[in-house]
C-alpha positions as MATLAB code, in Angstrom:
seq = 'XXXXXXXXXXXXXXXXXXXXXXXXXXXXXXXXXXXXXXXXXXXXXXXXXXXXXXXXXXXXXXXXXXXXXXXXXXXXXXXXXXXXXXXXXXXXXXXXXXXXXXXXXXXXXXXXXXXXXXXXXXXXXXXXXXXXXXXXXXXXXXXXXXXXXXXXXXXXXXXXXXXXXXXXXXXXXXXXXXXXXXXXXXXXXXXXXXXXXXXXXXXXXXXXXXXXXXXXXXXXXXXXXXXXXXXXXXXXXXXXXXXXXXXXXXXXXXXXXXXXXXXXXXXXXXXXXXXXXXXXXXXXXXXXXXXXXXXXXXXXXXXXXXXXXXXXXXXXXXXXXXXXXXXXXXXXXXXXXXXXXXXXXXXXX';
ca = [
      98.517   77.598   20.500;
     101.169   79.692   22.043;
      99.882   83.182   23.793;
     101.548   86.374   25.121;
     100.856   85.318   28.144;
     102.378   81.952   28.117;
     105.417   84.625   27.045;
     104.418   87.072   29.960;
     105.025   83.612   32.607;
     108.180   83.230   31.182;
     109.464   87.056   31.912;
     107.730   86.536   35.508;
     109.602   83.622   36.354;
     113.085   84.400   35.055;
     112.649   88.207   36.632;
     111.185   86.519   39.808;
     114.784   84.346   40.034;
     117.046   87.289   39.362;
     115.343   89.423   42.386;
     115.054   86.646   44.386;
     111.105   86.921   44.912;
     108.271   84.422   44.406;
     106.444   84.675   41.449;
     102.580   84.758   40.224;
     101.504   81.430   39.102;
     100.729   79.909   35.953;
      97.014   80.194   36.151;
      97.617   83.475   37.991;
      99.419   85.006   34.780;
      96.448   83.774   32.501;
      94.004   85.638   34.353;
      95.867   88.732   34.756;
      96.534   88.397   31.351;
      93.451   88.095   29.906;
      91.943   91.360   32.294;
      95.069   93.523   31.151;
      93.750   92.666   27.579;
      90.607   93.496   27.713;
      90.983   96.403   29.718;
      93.215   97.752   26.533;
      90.794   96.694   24.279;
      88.069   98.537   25.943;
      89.908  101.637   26.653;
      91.088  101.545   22.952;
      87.726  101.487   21.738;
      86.631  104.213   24.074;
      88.804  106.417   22.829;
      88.063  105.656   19.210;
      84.599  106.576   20.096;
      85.793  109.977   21.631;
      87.450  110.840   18.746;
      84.353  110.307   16.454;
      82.729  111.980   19.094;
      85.013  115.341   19.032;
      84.754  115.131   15.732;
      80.923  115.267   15.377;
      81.013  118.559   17.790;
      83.262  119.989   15.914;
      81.104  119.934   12.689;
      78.099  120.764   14.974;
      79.870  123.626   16.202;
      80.233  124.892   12.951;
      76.846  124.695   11.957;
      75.780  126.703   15.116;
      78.192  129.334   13.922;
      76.575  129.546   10.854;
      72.834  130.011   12.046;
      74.196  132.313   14.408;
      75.456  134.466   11.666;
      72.261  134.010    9.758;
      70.367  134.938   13.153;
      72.841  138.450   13.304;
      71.922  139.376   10.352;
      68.423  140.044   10.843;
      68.770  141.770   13.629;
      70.290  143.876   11.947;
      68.381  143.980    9.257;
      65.546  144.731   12.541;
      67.389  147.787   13.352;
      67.414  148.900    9.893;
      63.628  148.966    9.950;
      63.383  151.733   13.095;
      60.640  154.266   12.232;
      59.154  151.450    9.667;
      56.092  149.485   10.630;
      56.855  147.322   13.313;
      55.702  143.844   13.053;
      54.665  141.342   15.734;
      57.536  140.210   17.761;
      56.051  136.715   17.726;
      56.811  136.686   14.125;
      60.132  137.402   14.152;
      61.127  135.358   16.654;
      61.879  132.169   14.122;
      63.405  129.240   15.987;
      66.704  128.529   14.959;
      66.966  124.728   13.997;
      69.878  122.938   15.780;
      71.018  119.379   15.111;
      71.117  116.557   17.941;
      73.969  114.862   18.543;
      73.647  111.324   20.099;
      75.825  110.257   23.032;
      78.536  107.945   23.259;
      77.892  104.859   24.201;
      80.708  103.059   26.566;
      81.835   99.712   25.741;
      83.271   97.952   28.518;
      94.601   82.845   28.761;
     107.463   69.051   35.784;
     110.984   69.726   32.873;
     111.239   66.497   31.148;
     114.806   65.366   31.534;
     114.631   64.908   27.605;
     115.680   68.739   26.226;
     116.682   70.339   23.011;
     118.114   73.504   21.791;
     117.041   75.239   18.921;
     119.114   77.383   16.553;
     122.490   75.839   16.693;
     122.980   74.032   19.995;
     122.539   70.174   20.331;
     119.643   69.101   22.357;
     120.361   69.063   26.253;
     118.735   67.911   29.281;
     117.143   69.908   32.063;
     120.514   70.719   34.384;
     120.814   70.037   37.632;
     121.322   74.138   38.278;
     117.676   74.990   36.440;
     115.653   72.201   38.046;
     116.736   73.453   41.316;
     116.003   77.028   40.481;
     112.834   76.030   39.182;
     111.843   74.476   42.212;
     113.381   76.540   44.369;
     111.322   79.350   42.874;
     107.832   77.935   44.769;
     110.035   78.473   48.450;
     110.790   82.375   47.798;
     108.139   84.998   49.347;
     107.398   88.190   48.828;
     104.283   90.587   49.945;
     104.218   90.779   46.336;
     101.661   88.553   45.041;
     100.519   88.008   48.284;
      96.786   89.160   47.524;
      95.912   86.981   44.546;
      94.341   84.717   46.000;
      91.408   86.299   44.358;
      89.013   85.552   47.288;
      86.638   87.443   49.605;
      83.829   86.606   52.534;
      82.469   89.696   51.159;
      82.629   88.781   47.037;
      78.784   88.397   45.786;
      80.682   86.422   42.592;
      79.627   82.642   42.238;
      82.288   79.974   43.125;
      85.123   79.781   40.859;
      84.787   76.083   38.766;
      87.646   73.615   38.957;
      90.327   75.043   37.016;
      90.564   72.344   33.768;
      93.232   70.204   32.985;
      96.188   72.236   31.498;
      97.345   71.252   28.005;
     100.375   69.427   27.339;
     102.249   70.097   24.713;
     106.635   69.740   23.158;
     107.671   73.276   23.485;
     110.944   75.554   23.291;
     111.309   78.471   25.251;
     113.728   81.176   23.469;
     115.356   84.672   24.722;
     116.414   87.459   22.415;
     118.145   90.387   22.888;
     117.014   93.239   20.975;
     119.690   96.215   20.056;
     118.681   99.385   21.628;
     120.250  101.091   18.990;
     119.788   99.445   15.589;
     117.004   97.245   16.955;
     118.393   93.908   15.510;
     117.842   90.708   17.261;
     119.956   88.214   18.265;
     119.924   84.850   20.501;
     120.352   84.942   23.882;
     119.307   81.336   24.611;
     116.610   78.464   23.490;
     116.084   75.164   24.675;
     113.005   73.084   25.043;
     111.624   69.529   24.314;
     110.052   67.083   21.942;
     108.237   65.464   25.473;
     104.654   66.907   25.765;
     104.819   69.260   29.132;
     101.982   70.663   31.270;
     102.146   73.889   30.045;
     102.402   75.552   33.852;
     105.114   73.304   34.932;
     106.797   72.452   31.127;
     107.504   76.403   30.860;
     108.525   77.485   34.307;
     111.148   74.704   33.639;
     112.167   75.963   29.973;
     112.204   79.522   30.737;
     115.099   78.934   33.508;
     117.118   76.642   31.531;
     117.415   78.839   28.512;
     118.199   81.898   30.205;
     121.031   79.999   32.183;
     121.789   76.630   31.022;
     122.457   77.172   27.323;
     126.017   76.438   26.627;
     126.516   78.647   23.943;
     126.046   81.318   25.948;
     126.783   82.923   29.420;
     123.739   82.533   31.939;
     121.091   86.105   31.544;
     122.021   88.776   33.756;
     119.778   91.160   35.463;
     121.174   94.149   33.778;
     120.010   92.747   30.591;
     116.924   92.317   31.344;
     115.520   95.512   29.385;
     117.007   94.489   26.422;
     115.031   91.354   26.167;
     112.095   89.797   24.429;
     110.937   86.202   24.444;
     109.210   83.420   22.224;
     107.090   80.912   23.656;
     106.377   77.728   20.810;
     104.346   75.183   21.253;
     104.959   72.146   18.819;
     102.437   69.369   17.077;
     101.857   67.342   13.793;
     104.861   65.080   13.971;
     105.432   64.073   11.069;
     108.251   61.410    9.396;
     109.548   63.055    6.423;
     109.619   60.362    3.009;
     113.004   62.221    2.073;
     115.607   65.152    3.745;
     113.799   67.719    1.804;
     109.998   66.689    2.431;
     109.231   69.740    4.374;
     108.384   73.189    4.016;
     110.180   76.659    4.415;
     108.623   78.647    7.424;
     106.195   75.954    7.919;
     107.995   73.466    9.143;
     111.135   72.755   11.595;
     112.616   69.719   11.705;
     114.803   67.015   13.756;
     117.452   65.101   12.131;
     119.298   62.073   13.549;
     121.656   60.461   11.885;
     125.189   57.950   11.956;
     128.851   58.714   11.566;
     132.179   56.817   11.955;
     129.748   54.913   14.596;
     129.098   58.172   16.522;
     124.432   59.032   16.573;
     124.146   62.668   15.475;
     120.739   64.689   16.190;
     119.203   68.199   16.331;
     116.716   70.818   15.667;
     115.935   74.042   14.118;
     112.535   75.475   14.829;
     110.306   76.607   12.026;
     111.126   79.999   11.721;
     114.645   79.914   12.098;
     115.997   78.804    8.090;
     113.064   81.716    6.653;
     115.087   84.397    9.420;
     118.851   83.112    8.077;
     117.723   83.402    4.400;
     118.130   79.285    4.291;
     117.550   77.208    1.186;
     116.499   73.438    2.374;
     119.905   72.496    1.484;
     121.787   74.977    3.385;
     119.603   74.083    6.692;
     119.982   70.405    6.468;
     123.993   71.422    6.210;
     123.524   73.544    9.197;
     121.652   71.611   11.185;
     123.758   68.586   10.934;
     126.884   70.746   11.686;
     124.932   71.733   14.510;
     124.681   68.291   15.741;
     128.337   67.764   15.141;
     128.938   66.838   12.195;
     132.930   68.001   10.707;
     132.169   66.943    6.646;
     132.158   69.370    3.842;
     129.031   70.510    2.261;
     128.697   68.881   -0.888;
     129.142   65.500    1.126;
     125.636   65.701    3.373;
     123.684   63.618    0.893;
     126.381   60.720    1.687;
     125.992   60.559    4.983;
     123.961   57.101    5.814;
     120.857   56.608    8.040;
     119.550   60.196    8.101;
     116.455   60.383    9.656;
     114.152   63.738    9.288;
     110.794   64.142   11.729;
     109.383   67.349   10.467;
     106.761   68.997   12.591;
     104.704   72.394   13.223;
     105.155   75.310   15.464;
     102.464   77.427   17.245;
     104.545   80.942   18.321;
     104.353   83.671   20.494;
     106.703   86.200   21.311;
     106.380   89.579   23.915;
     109.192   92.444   24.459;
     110.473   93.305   27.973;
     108.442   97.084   27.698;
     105.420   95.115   26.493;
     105.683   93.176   29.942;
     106.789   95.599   32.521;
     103.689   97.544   31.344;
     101.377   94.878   32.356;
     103.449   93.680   35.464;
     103.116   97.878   36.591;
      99.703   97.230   35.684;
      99.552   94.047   37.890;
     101.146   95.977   40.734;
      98.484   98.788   40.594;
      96.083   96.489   40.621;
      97.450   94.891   44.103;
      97.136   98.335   45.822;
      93.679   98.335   44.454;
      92.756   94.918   46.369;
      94.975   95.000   49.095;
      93.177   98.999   49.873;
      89.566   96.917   49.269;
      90.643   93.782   51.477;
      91.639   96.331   54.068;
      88.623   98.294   54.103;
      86.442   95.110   54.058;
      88.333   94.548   57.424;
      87.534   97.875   58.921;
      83.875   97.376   58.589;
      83.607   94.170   60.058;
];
């Protein structure tokens, strides 16, 4: 199943290419990842319990104000009674009953030369421009991400188990840019593959060929970064459909291939893309094969001979540029954090 942080890898490797600096690893982003989370999740909850904590002081408070009013008025009513028989002090000195409030309690996840675009682009291979960048990304350095090597001589922590085997998996990578003014969305690139992938490898590939190998569109800038979000899906259940419409809205995307005047036709739509358009069946089997190439008029799609329909299932993610940057500022505090510690380890030895 797709993650935010298989979507967090993909910002870190397309930012890490536009500023020309290595990036974290794979594994590297899980981990991260998965701290950042829980860190918000705890820090969340702590402050939900602060509230209800406020909240309970506040209604103790009030009751406080109350005995003490109770508790003015007989002294007053004591000072009333000068010149009257004077009773024991010990008997007017009533404790005042006051409620106990309990404390808080703190509660501390190689590019297949077989590609495909999704949402109207016919599939593509990895270019010869992406695979380079891709590999090209593992030769950059930068102080960085220099310190995650997450080890110490000094760490009382048992050693680390063999990292297991990563999942393969078909998968698309897709950019979006998101209007800062009206907040609508619209492609920027997607391209992925019907080849399972290591997921590490698979989308460090993807995310570099959709942001600057999709021919629809120019290659992703720098200057647009902020603008961005991205989708990370992760495809299974292949299934061969008995008919063209034996498949289901917003369930599932297909992959047509088909024959015309002796040319082979094929393409993809992911399965959230007819639900976003507003798509009947119909009108996404007419779009998709138009996609693919296809010049005949509507009505005529059902005469078209030899078409072929795989339907299959998508797991998605999808994380905004803010959404990132706060956890990659998060990343970077934490570097000063270990880098200081490292440092001071050194000083005492």
């Amino acid at each position: 199943m797709a993650t935010p942080a298989h979507c967090a890898y993909c910002f870190e490797i397309l930012t890490a290419d536009l500023e020309d600096r290595e990036p974290l690893g794979y594994r590297q982003v899980l981990d991260l990842w998965a701290r950042y989370e829980a860190l918000t999740k705890s820090k969340a909850a702590e402050t939900d319990e602060n509230d209800e904590d406020d909240q309970d002081s506040d209604i103790q408070d009030g009751d406080d104000l109350e005995d003490d009013s109770e508790m003015d008025g007989v002294e007053e009513a004591d000072e009333d009674k000068d010149g009257e028989d004077e009773e024991p002090l010990e008997e007017l000195a009533q404790p005042v009953p006051s409620k106990l409030s309990l404390p808080s309690i703190s509660r501390l996840q190689g590019p297949s030369p077989a590609s495909a675009s999704s949402s109207s682009s016919t599939p593509s291979t990895l270019s010869t421009t992406s695979s380079n960048a891709a590999l090209n990304s593992t030769s950059k350095s930068s102080s960085k991400t220099s310190f995650f090597s997450f080890s110490s001589r000094r760490s009382q922590q048992p050693s680390p188990v063999a990292p297991p085997k990563e999942e393969e998996h078909p998968l698309f990578v897709t950019w979006n840019m998101i209007s800062p003014r009206s907040g609508h969305k619209s492609l920027r690139g997607c391209i992925g593959t019907f080849e399972a992938q290591e997921l590490g490898a698979g989308l460090r590939g993807y995310a570099l060929t959709a942001a600057f190998d999709d021919h629809r569109f120019p290659p992703i800038s720098q200057p647009e970064l902020p603008t961005l979000s991205t989708s990370t899906t992760l495809l299974t259940n292949f299934t061969p459909a008995s008919h063209a419409l034996d498949w289901t809205l917003g369930t599932h995307g297909i992959r047509i291939t088909f024959s015309h005047h002796g040319k082979r036709y094929n393409a993809t739509y992911l399965p959230d893309v007819a639900v976003e358009q507003g798509w009947s069946k119909e009108e996404t089997i007419v779009s998709l094969m138009r996609k693919a190439g296809w010049k005949g008029r509507s009505a005529e799609w059902r005469d078209v001979k030899g078409l072929e329909i795989v339907r299959y299932e998508g797991k998605k993610a999808s994380l905004g540029w803010a959404e990132w940057r706060a956890w990659r500022s998060w990343v970077e505090g934490f570097e000063e954090l270990e880098t200081s510690r490292l440092a001071r380890y050194g000083r005492l030895e």
